[in-house]
DOSEVEX-209393 format. One record per residue: residue in three letters; z, y, x of N, C-alpha, C, O in turn. Coordinates in steps of 0.2 Angstrom, whole numbers, plus 2048, in hexadecimal, padded with zeros to 3 digits. Layout:
N
ALAZYXZYXZYXZYX...
//
This chain:
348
UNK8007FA804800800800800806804804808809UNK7FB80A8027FC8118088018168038038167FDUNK80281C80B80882080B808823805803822802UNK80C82580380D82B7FD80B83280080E834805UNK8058357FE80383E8008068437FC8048457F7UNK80C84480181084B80080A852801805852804UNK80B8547FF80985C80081086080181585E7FFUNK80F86880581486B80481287180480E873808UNK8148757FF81387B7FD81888180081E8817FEUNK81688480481C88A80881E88780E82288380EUNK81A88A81481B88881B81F88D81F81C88F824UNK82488E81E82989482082F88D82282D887823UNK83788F82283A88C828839885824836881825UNK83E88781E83F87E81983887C81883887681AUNK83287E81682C87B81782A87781B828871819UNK82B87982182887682A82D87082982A86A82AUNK83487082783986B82983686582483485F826UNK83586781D83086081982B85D81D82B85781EUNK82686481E82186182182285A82781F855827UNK82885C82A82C85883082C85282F82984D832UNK82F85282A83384A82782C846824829840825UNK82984B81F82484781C82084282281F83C821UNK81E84582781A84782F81C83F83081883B830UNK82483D83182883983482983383182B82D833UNK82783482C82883082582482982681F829829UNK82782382482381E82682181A82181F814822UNK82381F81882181F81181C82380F81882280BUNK81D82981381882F81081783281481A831819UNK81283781380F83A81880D84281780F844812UNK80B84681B80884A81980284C8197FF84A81EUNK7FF84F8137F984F8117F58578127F0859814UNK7F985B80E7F886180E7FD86780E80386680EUNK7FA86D80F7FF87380E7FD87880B7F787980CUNK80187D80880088080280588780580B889806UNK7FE88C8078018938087FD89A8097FA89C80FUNK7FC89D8057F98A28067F98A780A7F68AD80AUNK7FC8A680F8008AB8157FC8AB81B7FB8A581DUNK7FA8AF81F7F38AD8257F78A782C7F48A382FUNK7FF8AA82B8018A383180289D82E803899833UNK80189A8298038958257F98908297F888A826UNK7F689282D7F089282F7F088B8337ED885833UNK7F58908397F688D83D7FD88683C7FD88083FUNK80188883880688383780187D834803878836UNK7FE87C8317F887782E7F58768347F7870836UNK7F38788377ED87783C7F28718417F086B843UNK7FA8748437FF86E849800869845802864847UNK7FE86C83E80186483A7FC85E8387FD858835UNK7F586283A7EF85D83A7EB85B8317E785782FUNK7EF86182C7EF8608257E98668227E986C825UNK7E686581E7E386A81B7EA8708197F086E819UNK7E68778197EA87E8137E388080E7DD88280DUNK7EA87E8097E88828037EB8898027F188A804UNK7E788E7FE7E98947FD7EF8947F97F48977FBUNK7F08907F37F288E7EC7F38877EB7F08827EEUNK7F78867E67F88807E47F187E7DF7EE8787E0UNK7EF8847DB7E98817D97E387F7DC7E087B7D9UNK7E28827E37DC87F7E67E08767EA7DC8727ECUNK7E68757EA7E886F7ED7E78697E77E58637E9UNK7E786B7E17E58667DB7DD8667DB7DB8617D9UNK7D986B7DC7D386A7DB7CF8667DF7CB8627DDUNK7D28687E57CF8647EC7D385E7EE7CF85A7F1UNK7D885D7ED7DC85A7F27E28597EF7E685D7F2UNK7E48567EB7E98537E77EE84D7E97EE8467E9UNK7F38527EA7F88497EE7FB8477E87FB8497E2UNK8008427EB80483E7E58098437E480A8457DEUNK80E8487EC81284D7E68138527ED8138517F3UNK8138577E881585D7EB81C8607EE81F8627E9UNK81F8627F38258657F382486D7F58208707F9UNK8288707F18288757ED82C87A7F282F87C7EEUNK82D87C7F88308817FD82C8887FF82A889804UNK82C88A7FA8288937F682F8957F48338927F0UNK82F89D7F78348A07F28368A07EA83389F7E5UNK83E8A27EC8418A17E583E8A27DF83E89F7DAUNK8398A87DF8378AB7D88328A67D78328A47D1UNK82D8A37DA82A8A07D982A8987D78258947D7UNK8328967D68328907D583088C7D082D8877D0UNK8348917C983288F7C382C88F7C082A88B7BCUNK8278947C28208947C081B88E7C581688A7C4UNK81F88E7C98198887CE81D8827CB81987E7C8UNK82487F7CB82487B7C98218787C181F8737BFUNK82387E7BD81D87E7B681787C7B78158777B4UNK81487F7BB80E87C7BC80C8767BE8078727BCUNK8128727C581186C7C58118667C180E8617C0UNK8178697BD8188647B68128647B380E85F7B4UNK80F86A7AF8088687AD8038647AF8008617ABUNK8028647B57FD8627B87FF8587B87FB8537B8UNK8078587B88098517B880A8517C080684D7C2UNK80D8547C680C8537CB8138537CC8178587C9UNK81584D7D181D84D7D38208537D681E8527DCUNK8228567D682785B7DB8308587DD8348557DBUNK82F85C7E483685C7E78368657E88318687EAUNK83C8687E583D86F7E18418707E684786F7E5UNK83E8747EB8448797F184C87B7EC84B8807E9UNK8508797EC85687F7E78568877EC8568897F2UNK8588897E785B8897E08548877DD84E8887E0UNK8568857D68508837D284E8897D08488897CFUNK85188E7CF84D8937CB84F89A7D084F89A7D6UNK8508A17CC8538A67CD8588A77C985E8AA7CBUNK8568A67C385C8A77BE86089E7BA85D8997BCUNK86489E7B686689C7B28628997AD8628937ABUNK86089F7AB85C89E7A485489C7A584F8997A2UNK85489E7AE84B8987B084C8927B184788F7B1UNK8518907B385288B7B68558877AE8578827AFUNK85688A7A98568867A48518847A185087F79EUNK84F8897A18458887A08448837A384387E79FUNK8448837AA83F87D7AB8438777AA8418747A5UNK8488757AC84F86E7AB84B86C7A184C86779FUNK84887279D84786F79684086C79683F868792UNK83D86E79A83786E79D8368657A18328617A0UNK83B8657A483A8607A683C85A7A18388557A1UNK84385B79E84685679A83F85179383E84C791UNK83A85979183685678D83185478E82F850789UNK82E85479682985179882A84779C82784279CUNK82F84879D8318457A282F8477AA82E8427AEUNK82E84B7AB82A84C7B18308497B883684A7B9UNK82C8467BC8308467C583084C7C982B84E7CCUNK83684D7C883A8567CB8408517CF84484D7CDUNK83E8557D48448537DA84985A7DB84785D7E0UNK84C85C7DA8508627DC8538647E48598637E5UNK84F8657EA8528677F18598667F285A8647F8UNK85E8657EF8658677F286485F7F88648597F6UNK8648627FE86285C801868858803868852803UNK86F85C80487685B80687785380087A84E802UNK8748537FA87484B7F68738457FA8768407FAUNK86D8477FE86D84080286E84280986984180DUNK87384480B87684281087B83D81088083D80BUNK87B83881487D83381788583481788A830816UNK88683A81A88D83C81889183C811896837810UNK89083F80E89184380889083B80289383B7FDUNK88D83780588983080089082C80189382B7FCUNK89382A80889882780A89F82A8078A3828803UNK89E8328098A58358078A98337FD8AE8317FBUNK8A08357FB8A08337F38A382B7F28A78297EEUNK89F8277F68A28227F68A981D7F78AA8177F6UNK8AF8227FA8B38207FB8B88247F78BE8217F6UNK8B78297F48BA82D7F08B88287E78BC8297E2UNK8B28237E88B38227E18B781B7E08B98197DBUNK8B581A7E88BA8137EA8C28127E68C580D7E4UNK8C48197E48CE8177E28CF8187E88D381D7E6UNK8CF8197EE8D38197F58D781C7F68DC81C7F8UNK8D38237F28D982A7F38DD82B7EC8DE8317E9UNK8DD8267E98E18267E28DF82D7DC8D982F7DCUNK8E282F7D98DE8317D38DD8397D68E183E7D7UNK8D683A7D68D58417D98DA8487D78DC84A7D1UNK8DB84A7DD8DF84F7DA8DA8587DD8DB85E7DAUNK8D78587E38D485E7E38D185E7E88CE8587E8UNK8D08637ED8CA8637F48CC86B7F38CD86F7EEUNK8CD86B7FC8CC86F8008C58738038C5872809UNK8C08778018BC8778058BB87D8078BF882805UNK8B687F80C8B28848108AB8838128A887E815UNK8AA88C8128A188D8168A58918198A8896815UNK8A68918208A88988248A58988278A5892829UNK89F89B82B89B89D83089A8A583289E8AA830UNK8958A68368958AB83A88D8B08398898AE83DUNK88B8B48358848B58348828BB8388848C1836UNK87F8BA83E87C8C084387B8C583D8798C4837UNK87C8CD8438798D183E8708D283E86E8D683BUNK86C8CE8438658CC8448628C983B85C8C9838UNK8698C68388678C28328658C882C8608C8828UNK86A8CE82E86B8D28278658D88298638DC825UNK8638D783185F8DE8328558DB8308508DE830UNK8588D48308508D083184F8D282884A8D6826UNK8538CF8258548D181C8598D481985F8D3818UNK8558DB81885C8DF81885C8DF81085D8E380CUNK8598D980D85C8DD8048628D48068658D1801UNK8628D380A86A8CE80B8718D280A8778D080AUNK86F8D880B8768DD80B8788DE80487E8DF804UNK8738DD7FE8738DF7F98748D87F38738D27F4UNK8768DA7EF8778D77E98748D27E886F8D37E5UNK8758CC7E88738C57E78708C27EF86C8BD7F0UNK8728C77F38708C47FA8778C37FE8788C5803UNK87B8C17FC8828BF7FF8808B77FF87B8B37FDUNK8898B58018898AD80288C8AA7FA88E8A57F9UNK88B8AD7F788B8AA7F08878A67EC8888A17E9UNK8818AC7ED87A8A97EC8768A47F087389F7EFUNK8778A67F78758A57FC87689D7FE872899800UNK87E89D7FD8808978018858917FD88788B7FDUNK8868987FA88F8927F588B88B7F088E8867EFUNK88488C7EF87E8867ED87F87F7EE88087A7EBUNK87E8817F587E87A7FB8858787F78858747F2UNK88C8797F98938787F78948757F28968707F0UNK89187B7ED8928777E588E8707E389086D7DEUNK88B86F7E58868667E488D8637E789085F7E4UNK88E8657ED8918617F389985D7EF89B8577EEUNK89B8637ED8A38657EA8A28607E38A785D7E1UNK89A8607DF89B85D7DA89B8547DB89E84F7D8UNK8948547E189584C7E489C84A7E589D8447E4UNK8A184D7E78A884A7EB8AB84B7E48AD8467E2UNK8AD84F7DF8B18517DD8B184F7D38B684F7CFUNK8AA84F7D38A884E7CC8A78587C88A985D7CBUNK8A48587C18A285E7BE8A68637C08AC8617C0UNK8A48697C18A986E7C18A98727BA8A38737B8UNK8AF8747B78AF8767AF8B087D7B18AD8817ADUNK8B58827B78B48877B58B888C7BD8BB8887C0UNK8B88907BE8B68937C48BB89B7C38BB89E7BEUNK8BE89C7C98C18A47CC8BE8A47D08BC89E7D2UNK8BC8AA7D38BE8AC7D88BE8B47DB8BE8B97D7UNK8BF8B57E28C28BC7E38BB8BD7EB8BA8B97EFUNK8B88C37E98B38C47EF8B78CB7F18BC8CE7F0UNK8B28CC7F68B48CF7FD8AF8D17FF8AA8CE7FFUNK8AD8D98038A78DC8098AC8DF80C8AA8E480FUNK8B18DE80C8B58E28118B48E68198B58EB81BUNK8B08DE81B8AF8DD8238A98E08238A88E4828UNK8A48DE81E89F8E282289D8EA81D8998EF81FUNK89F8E781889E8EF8138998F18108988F680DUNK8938E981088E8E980C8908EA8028958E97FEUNK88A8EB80188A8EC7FB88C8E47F788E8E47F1UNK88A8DF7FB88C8D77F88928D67FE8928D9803UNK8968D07FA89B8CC7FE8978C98038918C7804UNK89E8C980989D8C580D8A38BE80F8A38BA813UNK8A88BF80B8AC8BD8098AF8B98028B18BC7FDUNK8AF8B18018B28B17F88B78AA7FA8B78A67FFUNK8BC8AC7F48C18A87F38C28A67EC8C48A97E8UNK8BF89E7EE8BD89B7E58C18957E58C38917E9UNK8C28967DE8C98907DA8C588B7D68C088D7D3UNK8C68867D68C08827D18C687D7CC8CC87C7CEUNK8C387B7C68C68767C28C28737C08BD8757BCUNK8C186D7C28BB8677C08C18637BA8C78637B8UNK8B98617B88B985E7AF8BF8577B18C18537ADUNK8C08567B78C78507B58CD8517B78D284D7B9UNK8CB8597B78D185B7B98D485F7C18D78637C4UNK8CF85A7C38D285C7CB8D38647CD8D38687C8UNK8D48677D28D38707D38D286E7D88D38687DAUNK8CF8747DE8C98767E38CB87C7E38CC8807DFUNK8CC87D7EB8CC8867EF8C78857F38C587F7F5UNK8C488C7F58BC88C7F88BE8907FB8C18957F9UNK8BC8908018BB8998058B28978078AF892809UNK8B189F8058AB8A08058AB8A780C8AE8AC80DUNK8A68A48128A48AC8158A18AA81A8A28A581CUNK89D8B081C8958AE81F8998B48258968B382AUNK89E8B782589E8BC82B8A78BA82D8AB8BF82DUNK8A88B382D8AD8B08318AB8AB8368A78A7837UNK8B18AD83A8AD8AA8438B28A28428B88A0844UNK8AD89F8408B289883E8AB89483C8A6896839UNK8AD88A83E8A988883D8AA8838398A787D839UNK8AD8858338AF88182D8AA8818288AB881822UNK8A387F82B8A087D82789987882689887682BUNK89687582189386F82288E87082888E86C82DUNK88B87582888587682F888874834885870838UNK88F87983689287683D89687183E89B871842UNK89686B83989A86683989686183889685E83DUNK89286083488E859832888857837885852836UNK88885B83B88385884187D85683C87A85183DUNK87B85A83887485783487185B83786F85883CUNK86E86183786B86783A86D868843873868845UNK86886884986B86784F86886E851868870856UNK86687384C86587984D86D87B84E86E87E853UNK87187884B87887C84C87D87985187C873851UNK88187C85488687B85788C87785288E87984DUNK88E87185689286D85189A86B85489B86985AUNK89F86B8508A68698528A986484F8AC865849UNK8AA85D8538AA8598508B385884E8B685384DUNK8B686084E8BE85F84E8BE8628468C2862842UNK8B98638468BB86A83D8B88668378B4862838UNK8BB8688318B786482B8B78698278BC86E827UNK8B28698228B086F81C8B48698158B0869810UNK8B68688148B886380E8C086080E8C085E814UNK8C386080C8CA85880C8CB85B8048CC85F800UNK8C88528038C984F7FC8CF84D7FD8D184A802UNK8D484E7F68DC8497F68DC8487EF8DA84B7EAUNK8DE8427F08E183F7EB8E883E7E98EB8437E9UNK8EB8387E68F28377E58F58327EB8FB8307ECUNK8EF8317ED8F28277F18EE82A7F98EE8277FFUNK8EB8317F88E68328008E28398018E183C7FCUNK8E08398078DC8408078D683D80A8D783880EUNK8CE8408098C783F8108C78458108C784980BUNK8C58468198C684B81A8BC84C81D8BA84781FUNK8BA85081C8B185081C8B08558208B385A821UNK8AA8528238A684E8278A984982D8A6845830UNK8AD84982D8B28478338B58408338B783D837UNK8B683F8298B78398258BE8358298BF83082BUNK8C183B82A8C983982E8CB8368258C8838820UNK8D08308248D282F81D8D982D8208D982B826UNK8DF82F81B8E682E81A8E882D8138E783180EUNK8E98258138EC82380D8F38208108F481E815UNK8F781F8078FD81A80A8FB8138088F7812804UNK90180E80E8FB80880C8FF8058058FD800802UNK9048098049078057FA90980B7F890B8107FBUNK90880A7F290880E7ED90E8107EB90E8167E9UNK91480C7ED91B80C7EB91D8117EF9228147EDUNK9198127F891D8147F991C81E7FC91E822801UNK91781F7F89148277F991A82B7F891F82A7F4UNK91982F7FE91D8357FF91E83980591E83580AUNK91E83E80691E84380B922841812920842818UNK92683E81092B83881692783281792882F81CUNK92283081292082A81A91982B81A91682E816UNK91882782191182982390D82782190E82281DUNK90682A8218FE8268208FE82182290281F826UNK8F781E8218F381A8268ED81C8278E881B822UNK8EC81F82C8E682382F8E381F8318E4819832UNK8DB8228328D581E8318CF8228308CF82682CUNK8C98218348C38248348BE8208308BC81B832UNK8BB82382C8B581F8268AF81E82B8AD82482EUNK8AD81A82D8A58188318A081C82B8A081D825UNK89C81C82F89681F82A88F82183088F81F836UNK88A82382D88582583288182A83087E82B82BUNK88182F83787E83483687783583587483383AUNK87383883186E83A82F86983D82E86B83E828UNK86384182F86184582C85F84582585A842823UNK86584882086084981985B84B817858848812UNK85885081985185081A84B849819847847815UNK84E84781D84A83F81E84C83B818848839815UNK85383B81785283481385083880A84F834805UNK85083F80A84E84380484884180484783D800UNK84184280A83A84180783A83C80683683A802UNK83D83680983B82F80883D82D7FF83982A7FCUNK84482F7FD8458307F583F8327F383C8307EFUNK83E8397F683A83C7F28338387ED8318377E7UNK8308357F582C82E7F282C82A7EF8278267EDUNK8318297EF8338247E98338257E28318227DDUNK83882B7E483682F7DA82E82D7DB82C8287D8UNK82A8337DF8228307DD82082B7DB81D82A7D6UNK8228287DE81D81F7DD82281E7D88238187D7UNK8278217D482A81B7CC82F8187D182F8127CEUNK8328177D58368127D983F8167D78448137D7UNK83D81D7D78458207D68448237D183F8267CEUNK84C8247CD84D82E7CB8518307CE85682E7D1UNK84E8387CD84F83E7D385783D7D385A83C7CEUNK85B83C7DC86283D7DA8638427D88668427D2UNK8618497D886184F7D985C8507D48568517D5UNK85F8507CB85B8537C785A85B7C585F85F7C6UNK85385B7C28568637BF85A8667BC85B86C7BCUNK85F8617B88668637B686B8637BB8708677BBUNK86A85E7BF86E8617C586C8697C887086E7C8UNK8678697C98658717CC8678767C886987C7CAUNK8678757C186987C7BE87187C7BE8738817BFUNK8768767BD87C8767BD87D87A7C288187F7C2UNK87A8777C987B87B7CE87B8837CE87F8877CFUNK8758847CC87388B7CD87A88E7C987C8937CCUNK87C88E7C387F88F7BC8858907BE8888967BCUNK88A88A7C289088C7C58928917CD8978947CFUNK88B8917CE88A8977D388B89D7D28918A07D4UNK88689F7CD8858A27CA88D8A57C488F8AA7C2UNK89189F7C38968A27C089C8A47C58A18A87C3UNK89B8A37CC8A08A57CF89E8AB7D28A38AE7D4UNK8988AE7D38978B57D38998B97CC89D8BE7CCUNK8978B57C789C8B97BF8A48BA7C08A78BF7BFUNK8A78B57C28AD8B37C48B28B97C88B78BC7C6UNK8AC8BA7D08AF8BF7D48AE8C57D18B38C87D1UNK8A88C87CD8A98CD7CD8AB8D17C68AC8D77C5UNK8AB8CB7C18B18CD7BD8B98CD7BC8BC8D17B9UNK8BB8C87BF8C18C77C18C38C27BD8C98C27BBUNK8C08BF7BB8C38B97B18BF8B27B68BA8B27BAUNK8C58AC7B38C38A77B48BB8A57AF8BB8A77A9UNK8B68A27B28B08A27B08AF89A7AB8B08957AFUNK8AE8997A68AF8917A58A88907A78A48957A7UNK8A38867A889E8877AA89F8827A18A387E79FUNK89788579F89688379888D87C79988B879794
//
């Protein structure tokens, strides 16, 4: 049986990285690219694939099994509409939309066709994150009781001078990044029902936060604290812990997560675990039994295109559906409501 033909539309950073994996892929392959930009010429040309202007001239001429969709945010939902019509699989860069109400659109969009929509949150198939889920669902840590988490990182000011509407309103790490966390936070922790938080420009004095502090209550109960901040000099976060990305500097001493339960804590990426070993005898006076979860390190990227083709060929459904993506986007989106109105947000 031959390869599955990927196409990718949008040859900018997340684009080239598709292109990568597809490239690698020993399922799929790459076929074409999709960009109307004059360097998008040469990125086709190293990858040895036709460029098309548009998605429309890739259907007329040269039609793969599915398209991955890494084109800016406004254009998500009108090119994914289109892909749906046409009947073509898409993997949907997140956020799925720009708004709430687009990204409901299409999630309805999708429900009535049946269409094959894979949603980007690529941190789903991390090898990490698959393991961690899988021992939290184990019973090991007894009946969830919360998580600890953080994104602290360090954002040059080269970031806000390269895109200065980042200084402005819906260019903070809210929008930006707390995305990634909320998939993450719902994989380990189950639904989140409703959301505080307190934001912050203190440090840099931009017109958006660079600072938040978020409270979560998931639907069984559990609660969650979050610190949220792109201009703290600390490495408490997925990029410099998970060793996924080798762009970043990594510290195998820090974790962005600790899951606790009643009977135990995992602490993430680092998957240190302490439970007692009876039940009878939990309590502050006697010790753990400490213990490191085995697992294997990954590129998600990789094991997402290879799913990806599978959705194609009818073999999967998307881990990462469109109702997952608008969830995501929807509790984002409530804890910016949250910081700046100051009221506990519920998610409906």
């Amino acid at each position: 049986m031959g390869r599955t033909r990927i196409a990718v539309a949008g040859a900018g950073y997340i684009g080239q990285a598709h292109m990568g994996v597809a490239q690698a892929s020993a399922r799929c392959t790459l076929s074409a690219v999709v960009d109307p930009s004059p360097n998008a010429a040469a990125t086709a040309a190293r990858a040895g694939v036709p460029l098309y202007a548009s998605i429309e001239e890739l259907l007329a001429r040269d039609r793969p099994d599915g398209l991955v969709l890494a084109t800016p945010n406004q254009l998500h939902v009108p090119q994914a509409l289109q892909c749906i019509a046409a009947e073509l699989p898409i993997l949907l860069e997140k956020p799925i939309a720009t708004t709430v109400a687009e990204g409901r659109q299409l999630a309805e969009r999708v429900a009535q066709t049946g269409a094959k929509v894979l949603i980007g949150h690529h941190r789903a198939h991390s090898p990490i994150m698959a393991k961690a889920a899988q021992v939290i669902a184990s019973g090991q840590l007894g009946r969830l009781v919360g998580v600890m988490g953080s994104a602290t990182f360090y954002k040059a000011a080269s970031y806000f001078a390269d895109g200065p509407w980042r200084r402005e309103l819906g260019g903070g790490p809210i929008l930006l990044n707390m995305i990634h966390e909320v998939h993450n936070l719902r994989m380990l922790c189950g639904e989140i029902a409703a959301v505080q938080a307190f934001a912050s420009n203190a440090t840099r004095g931009f017109a958006v936060e660079d600072t938040v502090a978020i409270n979560l209550r998931f639907a069984n109960g559990a609660l969650g604290s979050f610190l949220l901040s792109d201009t703290a000099a600390c490495a408490r976060s997925w990029e410099q812990t998970s060793q996924e990305n080798k762009a970043y500097p990594s510290y195998d001493d820090e974790d962005c997560y600790v899951v606790t339960g009643t009977n135990g804590s995992l602490s993430v990426p680092t998957m240190r675990l302490k439970t007692y070993p009876r039940e009878q005898d939990r309590s502050w006076w006697k010790p753990f039994e400490v213990g490191t979860v085995g697992l294997v390190r990954d590129d998600p990227l990789k094991h997402q295109i290879e799913h990806f083709g599978a959705v194609v060929r009818g073999e999967a459904a998307p881990l990462v559906s469109a109702q997952d993506g608008l969830q995501n986007l929807q509790i984002t989106e409530a804890i910016a409501e949250a910081a700046q109105s100051g009221r506990s947000v519920d998610i409906h």
